[in-house]
N, C-alpha and C positions, 0 to 999 in steps of 0.2 A: 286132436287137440285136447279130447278129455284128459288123457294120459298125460300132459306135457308137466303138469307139476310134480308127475311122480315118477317119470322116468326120466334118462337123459344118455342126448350117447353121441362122444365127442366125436365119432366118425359122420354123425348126421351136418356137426358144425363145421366142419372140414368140409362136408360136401356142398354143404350152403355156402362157405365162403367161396366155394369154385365158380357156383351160378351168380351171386352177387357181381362177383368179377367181370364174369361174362356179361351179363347186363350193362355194368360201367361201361365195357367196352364199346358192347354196341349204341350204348346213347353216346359215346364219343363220335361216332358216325364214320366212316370209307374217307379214307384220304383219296384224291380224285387228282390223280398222278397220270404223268404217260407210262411209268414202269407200274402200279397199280393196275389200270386200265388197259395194260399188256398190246402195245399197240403195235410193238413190235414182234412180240410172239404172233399175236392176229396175219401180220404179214407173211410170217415166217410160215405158222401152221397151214392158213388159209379157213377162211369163214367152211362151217360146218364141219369141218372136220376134229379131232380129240386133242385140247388140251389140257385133260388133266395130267397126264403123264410128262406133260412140258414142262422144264428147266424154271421157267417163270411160273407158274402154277406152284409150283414147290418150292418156291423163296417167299412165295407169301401165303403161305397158308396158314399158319400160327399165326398171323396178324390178325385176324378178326377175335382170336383168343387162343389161351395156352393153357388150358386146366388141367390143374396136377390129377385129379382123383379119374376123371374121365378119356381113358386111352383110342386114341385114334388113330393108332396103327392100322396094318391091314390085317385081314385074320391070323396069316401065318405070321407076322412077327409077332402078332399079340402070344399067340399060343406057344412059340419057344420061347416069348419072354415071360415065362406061367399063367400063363391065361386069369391074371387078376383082374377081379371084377371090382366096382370103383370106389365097394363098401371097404373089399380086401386093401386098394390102396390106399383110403382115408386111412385103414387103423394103421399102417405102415406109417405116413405121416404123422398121425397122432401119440403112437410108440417114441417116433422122432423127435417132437417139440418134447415129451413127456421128458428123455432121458438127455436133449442137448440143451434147450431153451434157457438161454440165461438171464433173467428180469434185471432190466436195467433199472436205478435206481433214482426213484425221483428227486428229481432238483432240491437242495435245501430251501430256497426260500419258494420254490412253488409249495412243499411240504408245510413249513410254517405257516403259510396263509389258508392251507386248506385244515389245518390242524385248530388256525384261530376261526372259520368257521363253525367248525364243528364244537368248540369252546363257545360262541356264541350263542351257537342251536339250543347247545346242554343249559346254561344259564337262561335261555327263553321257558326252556321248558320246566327247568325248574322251578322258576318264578312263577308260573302260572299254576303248578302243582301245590307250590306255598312251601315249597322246600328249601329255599333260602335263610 
């Protein structure tokens, strides 16, 4: 934190907004489903036995979150797919918004009212400086 006013690195902000995300998510809380709660897989597999390799285990697995920077492949896909690590995918992302990101432009009259604030501000302070 000493650092933060002098340095900055937009792959950290990338990777903040992946955990923020995540957090949203999990204070949304478990949808509490018979397909969630896999009741029919339970039947199918049978108690104690593996289902993560099960059909239903892998249609909802991205449901509790989907983070771009963080890969949750298994080893060997991760490593034919270049074994990027999640700083290497932020700056990938961050290359991306850099070179596609089109800023849409603000509203005319939300612009005008924030423009006559700021008109305002300027005239408070000028008045109190005696610059009027």
């Amino acid at each position: 934190m000493l650092e933060l006013g002098q340095t900055f690195s937009m792959e950290q902000v990338v990777i903040d907004n992946d955990i923020i995300a995540m957090n949203y998510k999990a204070m949304e809380g478990a949808p509490v489903t018979d397909a969630t709660l896999a009741i029919n897989a339970i039947k199918e597999v049978g108690v104690g036995n593996d289902f993560l390799a099960h059909e239903t285990t892998m249609e909802h697995f991205e449901e509790a979150s989907n983070p771009a920077t963080f890969d949750r492949t298994m080893l060997g896909e991760w490593m034919a797919n270049g074994s990027k690590s999640c700083v290497e995918r932020a700056h990938d992302i961050v290359v991306d918004i850099m070179a596609n990101h089109v800023v849409k432009p603000i509203d005319a009259d939300r612009l005008k009212a924030m423009e006559a604030i700021v008109e305002q501000a300027d005239a408070a302070f000028r008045k109190r400086k005696g610059m009027e």
